[in-house]
N, C-alpha and C positions, 0 to 999 in steps of 0.2 A: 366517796362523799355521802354522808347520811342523807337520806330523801327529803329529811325535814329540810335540810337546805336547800335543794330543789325544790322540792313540789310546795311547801306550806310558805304563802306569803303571810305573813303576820300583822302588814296593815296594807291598806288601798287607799290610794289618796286619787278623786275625781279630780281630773284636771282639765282648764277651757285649752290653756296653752303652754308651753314647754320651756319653763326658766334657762334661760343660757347658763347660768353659773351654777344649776344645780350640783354636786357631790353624785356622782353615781357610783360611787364607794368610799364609806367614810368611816373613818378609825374613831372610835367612839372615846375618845382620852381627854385628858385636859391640855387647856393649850399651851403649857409649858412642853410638855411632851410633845405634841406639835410641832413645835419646833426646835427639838432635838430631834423629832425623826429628820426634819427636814435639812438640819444641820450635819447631820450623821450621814446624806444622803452626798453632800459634798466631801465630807473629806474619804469617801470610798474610793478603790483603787485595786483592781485586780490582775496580778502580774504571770497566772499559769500560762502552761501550756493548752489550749482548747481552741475547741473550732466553733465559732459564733455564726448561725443563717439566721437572717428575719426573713420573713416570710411575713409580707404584707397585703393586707387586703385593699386592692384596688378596685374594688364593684360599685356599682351605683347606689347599692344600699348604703354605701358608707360615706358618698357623697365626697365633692373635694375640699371641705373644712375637716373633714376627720381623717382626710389620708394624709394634711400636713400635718394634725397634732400627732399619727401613727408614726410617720416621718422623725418631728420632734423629738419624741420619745426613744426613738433610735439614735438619734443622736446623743442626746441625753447621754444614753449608757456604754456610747463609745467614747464619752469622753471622762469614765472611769478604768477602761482597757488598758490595757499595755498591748498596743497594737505593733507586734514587727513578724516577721515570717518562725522566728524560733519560739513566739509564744502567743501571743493570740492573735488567731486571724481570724475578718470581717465578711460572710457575706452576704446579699439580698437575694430574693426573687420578688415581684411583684403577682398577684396571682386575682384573676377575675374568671372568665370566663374560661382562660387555659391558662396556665401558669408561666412567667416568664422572666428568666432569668437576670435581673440587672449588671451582678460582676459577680465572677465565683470567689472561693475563699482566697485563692492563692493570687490573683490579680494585683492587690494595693497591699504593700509595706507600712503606713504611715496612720498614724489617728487621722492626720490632717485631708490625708486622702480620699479615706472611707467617709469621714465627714460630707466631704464637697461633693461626692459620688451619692450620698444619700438625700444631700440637697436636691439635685438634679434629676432626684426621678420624678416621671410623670403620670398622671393620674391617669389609667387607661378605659375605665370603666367598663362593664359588662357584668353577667349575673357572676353569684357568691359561688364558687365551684370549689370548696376547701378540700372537699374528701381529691378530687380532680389533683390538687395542686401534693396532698401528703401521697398520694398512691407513685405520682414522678419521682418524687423525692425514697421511695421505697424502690422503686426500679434504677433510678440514675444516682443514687446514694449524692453526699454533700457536694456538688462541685468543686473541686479545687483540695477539698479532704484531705487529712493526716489519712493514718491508720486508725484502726479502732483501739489503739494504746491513746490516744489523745481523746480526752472527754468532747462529744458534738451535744452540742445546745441550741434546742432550735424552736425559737421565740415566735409564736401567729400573732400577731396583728390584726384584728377582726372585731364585727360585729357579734360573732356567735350563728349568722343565721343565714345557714348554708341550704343551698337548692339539692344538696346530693350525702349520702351517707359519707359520715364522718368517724363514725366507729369503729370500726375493723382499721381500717390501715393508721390510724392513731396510736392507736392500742399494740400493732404491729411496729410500730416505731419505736415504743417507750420498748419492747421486747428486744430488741434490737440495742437498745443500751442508748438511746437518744433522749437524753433530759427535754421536754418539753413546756414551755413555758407557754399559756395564753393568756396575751392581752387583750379586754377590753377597749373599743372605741362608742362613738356614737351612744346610740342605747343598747348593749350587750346584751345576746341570749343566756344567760348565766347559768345554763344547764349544760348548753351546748361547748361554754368553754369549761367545765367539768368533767367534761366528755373527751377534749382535748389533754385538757393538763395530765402530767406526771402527775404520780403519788408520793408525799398527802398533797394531797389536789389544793385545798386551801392555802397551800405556800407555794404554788406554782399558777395561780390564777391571781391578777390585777389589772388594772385601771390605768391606762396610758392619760388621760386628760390630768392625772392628778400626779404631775409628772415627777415629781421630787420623791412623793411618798412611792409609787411605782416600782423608781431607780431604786430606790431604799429595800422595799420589800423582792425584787432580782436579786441584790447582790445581799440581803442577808439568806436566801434560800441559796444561795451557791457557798457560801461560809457554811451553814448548817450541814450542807451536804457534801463538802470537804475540797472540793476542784476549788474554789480557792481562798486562798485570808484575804478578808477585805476592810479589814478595821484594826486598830492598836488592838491592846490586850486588852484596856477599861472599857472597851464596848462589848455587848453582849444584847443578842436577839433574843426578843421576848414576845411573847403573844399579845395581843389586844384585840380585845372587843369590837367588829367593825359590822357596817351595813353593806348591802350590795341592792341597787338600785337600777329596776330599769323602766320600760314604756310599753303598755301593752293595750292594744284594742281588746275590750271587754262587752261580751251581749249582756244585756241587761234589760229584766221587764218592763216595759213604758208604764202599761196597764191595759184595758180593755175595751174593745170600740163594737160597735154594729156590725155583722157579718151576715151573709147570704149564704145559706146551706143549699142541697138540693136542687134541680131543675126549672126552670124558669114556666112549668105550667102551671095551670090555676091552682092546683091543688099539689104541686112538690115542695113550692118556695117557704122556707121558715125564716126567720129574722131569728137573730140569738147573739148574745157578748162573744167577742172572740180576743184571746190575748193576743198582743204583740209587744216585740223588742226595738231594741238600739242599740247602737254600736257609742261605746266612747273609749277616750284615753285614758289610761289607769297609769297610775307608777306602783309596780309591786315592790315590796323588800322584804329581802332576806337577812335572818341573822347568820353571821359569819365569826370566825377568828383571823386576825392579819398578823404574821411577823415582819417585826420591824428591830431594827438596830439602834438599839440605844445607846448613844455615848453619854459621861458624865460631863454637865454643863459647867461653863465658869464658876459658879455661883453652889454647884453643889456642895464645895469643899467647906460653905460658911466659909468667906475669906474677909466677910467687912464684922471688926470686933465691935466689942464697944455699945452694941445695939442701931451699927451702920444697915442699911439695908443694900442688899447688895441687885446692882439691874444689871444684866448681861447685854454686851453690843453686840456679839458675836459669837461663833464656837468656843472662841479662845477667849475673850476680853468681854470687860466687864467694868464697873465704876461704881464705888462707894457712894452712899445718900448717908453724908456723915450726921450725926448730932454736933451740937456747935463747940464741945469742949474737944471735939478731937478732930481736928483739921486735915489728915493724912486721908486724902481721897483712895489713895490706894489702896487702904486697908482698915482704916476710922483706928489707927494703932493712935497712942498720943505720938507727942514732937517725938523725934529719936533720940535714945536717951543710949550715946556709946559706951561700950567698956574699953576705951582710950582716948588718952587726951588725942586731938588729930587737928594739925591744919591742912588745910588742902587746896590747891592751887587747879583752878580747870586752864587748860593752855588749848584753847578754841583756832582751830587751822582757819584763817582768812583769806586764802590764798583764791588764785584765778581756777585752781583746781576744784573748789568746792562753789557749788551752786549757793547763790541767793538765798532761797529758800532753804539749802541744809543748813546755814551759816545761821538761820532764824531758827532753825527748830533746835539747832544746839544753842543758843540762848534760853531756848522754853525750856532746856532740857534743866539747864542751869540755876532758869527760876524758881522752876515747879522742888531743885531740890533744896534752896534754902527758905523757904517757907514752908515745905513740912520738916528739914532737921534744925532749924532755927529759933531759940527766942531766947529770952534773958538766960535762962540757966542750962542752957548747950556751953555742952565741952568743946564742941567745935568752932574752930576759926575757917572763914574761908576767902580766898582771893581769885580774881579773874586776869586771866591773860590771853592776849591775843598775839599772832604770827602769821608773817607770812614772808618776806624777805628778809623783815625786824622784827626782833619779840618787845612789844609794849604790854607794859604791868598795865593794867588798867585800874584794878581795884586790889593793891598790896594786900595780905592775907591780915584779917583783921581791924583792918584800918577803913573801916564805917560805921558810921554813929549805930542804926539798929535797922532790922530786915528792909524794911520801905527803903532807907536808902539806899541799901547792896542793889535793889530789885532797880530802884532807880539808873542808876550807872550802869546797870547789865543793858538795859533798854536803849543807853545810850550810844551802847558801843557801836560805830557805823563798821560795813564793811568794806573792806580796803582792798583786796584783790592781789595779783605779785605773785612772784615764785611761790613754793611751799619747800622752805629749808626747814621741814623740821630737825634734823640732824643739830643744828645751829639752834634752833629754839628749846632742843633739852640742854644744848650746854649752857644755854645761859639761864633757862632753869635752875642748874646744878649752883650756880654762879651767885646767882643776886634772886633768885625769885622770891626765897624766904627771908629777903631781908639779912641783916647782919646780928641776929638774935647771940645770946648770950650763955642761952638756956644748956645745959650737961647733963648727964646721965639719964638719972629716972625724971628729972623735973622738962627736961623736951617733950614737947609731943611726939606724936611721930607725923612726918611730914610726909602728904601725899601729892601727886600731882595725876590730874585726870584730863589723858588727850583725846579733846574728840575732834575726830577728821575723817572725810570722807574721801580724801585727795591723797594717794603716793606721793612720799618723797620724793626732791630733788635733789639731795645730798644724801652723804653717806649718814645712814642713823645707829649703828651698832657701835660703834664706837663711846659718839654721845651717851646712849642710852645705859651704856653700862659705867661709865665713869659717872653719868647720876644714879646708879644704884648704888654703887662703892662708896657716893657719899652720905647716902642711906637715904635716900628717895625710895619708897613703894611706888609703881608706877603702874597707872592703870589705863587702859586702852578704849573708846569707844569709838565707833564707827562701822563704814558699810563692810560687806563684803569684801569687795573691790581691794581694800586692806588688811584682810586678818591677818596674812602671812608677818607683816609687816607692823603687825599691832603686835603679835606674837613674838618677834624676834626684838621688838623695844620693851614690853613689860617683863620678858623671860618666861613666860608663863600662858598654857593658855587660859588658868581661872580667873587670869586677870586680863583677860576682854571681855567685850560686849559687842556682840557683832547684832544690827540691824539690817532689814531686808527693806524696808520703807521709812523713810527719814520720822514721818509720822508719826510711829512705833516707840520711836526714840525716848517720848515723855515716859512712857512706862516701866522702863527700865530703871526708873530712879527706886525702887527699894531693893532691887539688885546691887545696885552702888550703893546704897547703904549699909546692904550685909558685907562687900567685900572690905570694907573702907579700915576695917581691923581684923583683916584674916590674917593668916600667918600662910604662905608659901613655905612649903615642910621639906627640907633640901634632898637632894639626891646623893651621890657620891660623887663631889663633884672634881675634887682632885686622884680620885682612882686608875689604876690603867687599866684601859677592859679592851678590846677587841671585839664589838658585838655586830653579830646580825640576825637582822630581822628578817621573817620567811613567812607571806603573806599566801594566802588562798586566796585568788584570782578566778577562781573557775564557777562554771553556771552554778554550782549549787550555794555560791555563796552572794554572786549579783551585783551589778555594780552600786548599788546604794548602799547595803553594806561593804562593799571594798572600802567607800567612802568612810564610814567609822572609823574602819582599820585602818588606814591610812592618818587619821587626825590623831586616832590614841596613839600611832608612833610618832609622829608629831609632837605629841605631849610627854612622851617619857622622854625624846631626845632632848628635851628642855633639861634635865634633871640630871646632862651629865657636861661634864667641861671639852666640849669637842675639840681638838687638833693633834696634831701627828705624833704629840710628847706625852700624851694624855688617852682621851676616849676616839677610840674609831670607831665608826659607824657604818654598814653595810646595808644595803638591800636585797631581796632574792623576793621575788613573783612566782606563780606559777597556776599554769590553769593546762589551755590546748598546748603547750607548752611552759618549757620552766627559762627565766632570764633572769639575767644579773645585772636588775635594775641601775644600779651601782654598788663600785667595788667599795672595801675598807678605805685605801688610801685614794678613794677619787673626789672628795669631799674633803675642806680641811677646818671648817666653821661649821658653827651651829646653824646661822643662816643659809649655809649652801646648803645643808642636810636637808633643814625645814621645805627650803623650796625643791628637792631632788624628790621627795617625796609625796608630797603633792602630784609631782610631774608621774609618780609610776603607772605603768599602764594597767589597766584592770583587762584580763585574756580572754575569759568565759572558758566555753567549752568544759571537759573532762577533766579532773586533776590527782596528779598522785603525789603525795606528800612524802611517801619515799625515794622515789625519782627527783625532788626537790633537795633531798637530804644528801643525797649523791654526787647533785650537783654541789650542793654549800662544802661539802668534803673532797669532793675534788678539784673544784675550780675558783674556790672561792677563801676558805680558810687555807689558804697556803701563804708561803714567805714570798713563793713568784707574782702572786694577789693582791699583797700588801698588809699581810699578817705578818707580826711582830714577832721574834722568838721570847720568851721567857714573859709576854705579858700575859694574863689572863684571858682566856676565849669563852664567850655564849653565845648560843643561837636561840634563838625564840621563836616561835611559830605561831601563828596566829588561825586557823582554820575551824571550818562548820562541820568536820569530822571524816566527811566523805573522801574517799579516796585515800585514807591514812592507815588503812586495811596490811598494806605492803610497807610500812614502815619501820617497824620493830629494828629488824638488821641493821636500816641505814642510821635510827636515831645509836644504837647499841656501837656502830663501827664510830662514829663521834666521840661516843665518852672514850671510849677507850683509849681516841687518840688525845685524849686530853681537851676535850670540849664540851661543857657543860651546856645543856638541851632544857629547857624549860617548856611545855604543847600548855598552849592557854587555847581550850575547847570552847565554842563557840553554841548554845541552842536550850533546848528547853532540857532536855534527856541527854547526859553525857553517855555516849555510845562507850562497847567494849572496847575496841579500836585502840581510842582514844586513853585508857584503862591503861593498857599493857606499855604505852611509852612511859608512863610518869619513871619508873626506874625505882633505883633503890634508895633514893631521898625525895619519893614521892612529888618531882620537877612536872607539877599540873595543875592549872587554876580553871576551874570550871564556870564557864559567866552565862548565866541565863538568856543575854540577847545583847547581840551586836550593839545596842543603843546603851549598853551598861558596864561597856570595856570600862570607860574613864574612870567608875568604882574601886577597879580595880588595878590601876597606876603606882599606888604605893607600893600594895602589894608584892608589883613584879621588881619596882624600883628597889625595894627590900631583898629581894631575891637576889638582883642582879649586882646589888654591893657584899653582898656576902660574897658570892662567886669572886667578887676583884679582890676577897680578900685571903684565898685561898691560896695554900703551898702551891706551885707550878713547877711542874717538870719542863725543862727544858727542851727537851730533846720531844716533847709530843705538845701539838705534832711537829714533828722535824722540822728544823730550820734547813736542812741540808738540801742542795738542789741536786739535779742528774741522776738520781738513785744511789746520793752517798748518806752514809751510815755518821749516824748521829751518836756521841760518846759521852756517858757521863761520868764526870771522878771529882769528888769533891765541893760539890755545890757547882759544876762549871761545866763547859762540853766543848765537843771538836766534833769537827765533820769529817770522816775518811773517805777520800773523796774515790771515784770509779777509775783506775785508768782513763788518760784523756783530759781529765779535769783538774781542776787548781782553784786556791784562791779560801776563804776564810767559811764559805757558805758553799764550797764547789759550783762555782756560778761561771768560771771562766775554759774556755777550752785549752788547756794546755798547746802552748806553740812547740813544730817540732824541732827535737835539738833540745829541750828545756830539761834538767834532771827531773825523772819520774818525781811526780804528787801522789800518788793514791794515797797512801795516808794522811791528808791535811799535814798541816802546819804546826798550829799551835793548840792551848786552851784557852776559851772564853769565858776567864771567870763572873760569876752572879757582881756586878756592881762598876766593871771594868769597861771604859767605851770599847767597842768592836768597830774595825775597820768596815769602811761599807762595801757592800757587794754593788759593782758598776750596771748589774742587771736585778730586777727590771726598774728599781728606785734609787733614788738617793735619800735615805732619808738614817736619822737615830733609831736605836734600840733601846728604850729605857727599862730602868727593873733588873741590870746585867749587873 
């Protein structure tokens, strides 16, 4: 640290007494920046591996108002941890006159734990002994401790103003490979915690009282210095200008009084001026640099047009200060102006399932959208309906004089409670909702209908909900959580839901539904025969929040094929400390059972090898005793962050050969070599920058994997044959010559004895001809024969 930051204070301010709310370190920005650090200090979150000690100062200098804001502040920053035993663990000592241990690292599992563990310590007081408390911590290393493969981080807590040398065993610590961070409390020695920090000391030195900025300025010095990511990608740590403030007794000349020199005889005693001092409180400041993480706020994007001024409510959200010709608060855009005619029907869930208040905030939701897509020259018509054991038209589509009145009748609608049969309210939907119109070809609109509900079905709704797409209903889904699955399996799609987390939320969704209101859902292949499975990275290096992606974008391609037994099968394969077979080809025989199987897959952790995955899909999984088809087309897809796919090459190469096309869609910032060597000799690899940007790339594979279904297929790979019988081709057709022992069309049966020898099969199974079924291990058709 340059001396001019220690030693030259730059201004002194006389003080009688000591402001509570002073800044005793303060980022000199403007206060929009302000609060984006402060904003940025919330949505922080650090998921490594590392071992976290506070080491707090409990002495009487620090007084017990500053050992709960030190407290605080530890808390604070556990509750951006990912606290569990495999990746970061929590722990204290408390440290005064001898240092003392509150819980080691390895003690508590839980954020919740280390929390309520950090509440509960007590102020113990006695003198500042810091050098005392880091020389323990050099002999007894971390309690509870990883290895030194695991980053130690170890945070002081303190005034700065120690009774004992702090220098040597500090400095022997950071030697040691221990990131040291000091915080300031009270009025900070600000040399002294200089003297503590890592290097650059200026990004390892802060201010616990200013707790948000603190938390901020931690966790972008651990970003910086790579133990862990703490922010999306649009944030980014920058420097700023800050002060550093503390409180110091200063002598200072009074001026000059009467003083007696010399001996009190007649002739020693002289009178003469003599200076003297005073003692007072000064505030010194230093200038400093802080880094702080800045995310881009609501409002940076310029989102309000038009000459809207845009005020930010939050990280995320924000609201238009429109001009009065353009009424769309959400963006100061004018009225919405579609490129298709559209009527649209909202079919509002009433039911005992859906609270009061959701049932209100889906009216706002309703209000707020035809009064901004509404006025005399909107293309759009729209109508309201309600359900819940009954579907009542409330407001037929169209059929209101102008916006006041639609707004009127929305406000009317009371709620009514009852079952929730949606199933029953999209047939009748399909039925009567649009009226008995007239309208043919290009002169119809297109007719939408948008369900908001926050309540599961009590009836079957796949059925309904496809027989209203058949009759050319767009169907589009709003609602909580609690329903995506089920918003997803009625729209067919998942770009056509809207999944809220707080009913509140819900208003803002509305230029969302206004973009989708004319999308086009761009098909899959959907009467093809495929055979596919999916083969997920499960394991630590991929996490279960991204599993979670992985899991939704399969989710979404399964939308894009016609699932059941005559058609697309569907498989899953996991794998991480272990490989499983989530589910088989034929253990699913709907699009709905898929959606919800998948959802259900387990995320493993641990270690993962993607060739031992491949091994497994090749032997246990793509076979006919599995519920793989003969003569239909087979792909496997893989989904992985790379690691582990080192030992692959063989297993994805013994697949093609047997007739199963492999597509590795790579997962990260840098597509690894690994990952390189599978793509194969039709380049079968899509490379995605980050787990959160799969669904980019959907088409993509969806395109891929219609090509594949439309490709020649050998029969015989991989073998239909069971028991290790030999599979024959002649003429577009095959037979299975089966092993001594065995019998039957597929060698599936054991030969009884007495029966005349089978080893050679029976017959041929020509390309387009039903095949007798094999009584093991399904019954089911073979199409594509």
């Amino acid at each position: 640290m340059p001396s001019v930051l220690l030693l030259e204070a730059i201004c002194i301010f006389l003080v009688a007494g000591v402001p509570p709310s002073l800044p005793l370190q303060e980022v000199r920005v403007s206060k929009e920046t302000i609060g984006k650090i402060s904003a940025a200090s919330k949505m922080m979150w650090c998921s490594a591996a590392m071992d976290v000690l506070f080491l707090i100062d409990g002495s009487h200098s620090i007084g017990k108002g500053s050992f709960e804001r030190a407290k605080h502040f530890a808390i604070t920053v556990c509750d951006a941890l990912d606290i569990n035993p495999e990746r970061v663990r929590v722990g204290a000592f408390q440290f005064s006159s001898v240092p003392r241990l509150e819980f080691p690292l390895d003690s508590l599992s839980t954020q919740q734990e280390v929390k309520a563990k950090l509440k509960r310590m007590v102020f113990k007081g006695g003198r500042t002994e810091t050098g005392l408390a880091l020389k323990y911590l050099l002999h007894r290393g971390f309690p509870g401790g990883r290895n030194v493969s695991v980053p130690q981080v170890l945070i002081i807590i303190t005034d700065g103003r120690s009774q004992g040398d702090v220098v040597l065993p500090a400095k022997q610590l950071q030697e040691r490979g221990v990131t040291v961070f000091a915080v300031g409390v009270r009025f900070p020695r600000w040399e002294e915690l200089h003297t503590l920090a890592s290097e650059p000391r200026e990004q390892h030195v802060l201010m616990a009282e200013q707790v948000e900025d603190a938390t901020n300025g931690f966790f972008s010095t651990l970003s910086s210095s790579a133990i862990c990511t703490i922010a999306s990608p649009d944030c980014e740590v920058r420097p700023h200008p800050c002060e550093h403030k503390t409180l110091e007794m200063v002598r200072e000349l009074a001026g000059n009084a009467p003083c007696w020199r010399g001996s009190r005889g007649n002739d020693g005693v002289l009178a003469a001026l003599c200076p003297f001092s005073s003692w007072k409180r000064v505030f010194l400041t230093y200038p400093a640099t802080c880094y702080r993480t800045i995310c881009p706020g609501p409002c940076d994007s310029q989102p309000c047009q038009n000459g809207g001024t845009c005020v930010p409510e939050g990280p995320d959200s924000y609201h238009c200060l429109c001009l009065p010709a353009f009424r769309r608060e959400a963006d100061c855009a004018p009225t919405l102006s579609l490129e298709c005619r559209v009527d649209v029907l909202f079919l509002l869930a009433s039911s005992a399932g859906t609270t009061p208040e959701g049932f209100l905030q889906a009216k706002a939701f309703v209000k707020r959208f035809v009064q901004a897509s509404l006025d005399e020259d909107s293309r759009a018509r729209v109508g309201v309906a309600q359900y819940s054991r009954e579907l009542e038209l409330v407001v037929p589509v169209g059929e209101y004089q102008d916006v006041p009145d639609l707004v009127r009748s929305l406000e009317a609608i009371p709620f009514s409670g009852g079952a929730t049969l949606t199933g029953s309210a999209l047939r009748q939907v399909a039925e009567r909702g649009f009226g008995s119109s007239t309208w043919t070809g290009l002169d119809r609109p297109r007719r939408v209908v948008v369900l908001l509900t926050e309540s599961r079905a009590q009836d079957e709704v796949a059925g309904p909900a496809h027989h209203a797409r058949a009759q050319g209903l767009l169907l589009l889904g709003v609602g909580s959580e609690a329903v995506r699955a089920e918003l997803e399996e009625i729209t067919g799609s998942l770009e056509h839901v809207m999944v809220y987390t707080n009913p509140q939320d819900l208003v803002s969704q509305v230029p969302e539904l206004q973009g989708k209101l004319c999308s086009q859902l761009r098909p899959g292949c959907q009467a093809s025969s495929l055979d596919l499975v999916f083969v997920l990275d499960a394991s630590a290096s991929v996490g279960p929040e991204n599993f979670i992606q992985m899991q939704g974008f399969v989710r979404s391609c399964t939308l894009q094929f016609d699932v059941n037994p005559d058609v697309t099968q569907i498989g899953l394969v996991v794998y991480g400390s272990q490989v499983q077979t989530a589910f088989r080809l034929d253990t699913h025989v709907t699009r709905a059972a898929v959606l919800r199987a998948v959802s259900q897959a387990p995320y493993l952790g641990g270690a993962g090898s993607a060739g031992t995955a491949l091994l497994h899909v090749y032997d246990k999984v793509m076979t006919v005793q599995r519920g793989a088809r003969p003569g239909v087309p087979k792909a496997v897809v893989v989904l992985t962050g790379g690691r582990g796919a080192e030992d692959a090459v063989v297993p994805v190469q013994k697949l093609r050969d047997n007739g199963i096309a492999v597509l590795v869609m790579g997962v990260g910032p840098v597509l690894g070599e690994a990952l390189r060597r599978l793509a194969g000799p039709r380049d079968a690899l899509i490379h995605v920058a980050a787990y959160a940007d799969l669904r980019f790339h959907r088409d993509a594979l969806t395109e891929w994997l219609c090509g594949e279904a439309k490709r020649p297929v050998n029969l015989c790979r991989p073998s239909p044959c069971m028991n290790e019988g030999s599979c024959v081709l002649r003429n577009g057709s095959y037979r299975c010559e089966c092993q001594q022992g065995w019998q039957g069309p597929h060698c599936e049966t054991r030969a009884l004895r007495g029966d005349a020898p089978r080893a050679r099969g029976s017959r041929w199974w020509p390309t387009g001809e039903q095949q007798p079924e094999p009584p093991q291990p399904t019954q089911r058709r073979y199409p594509g024969h």
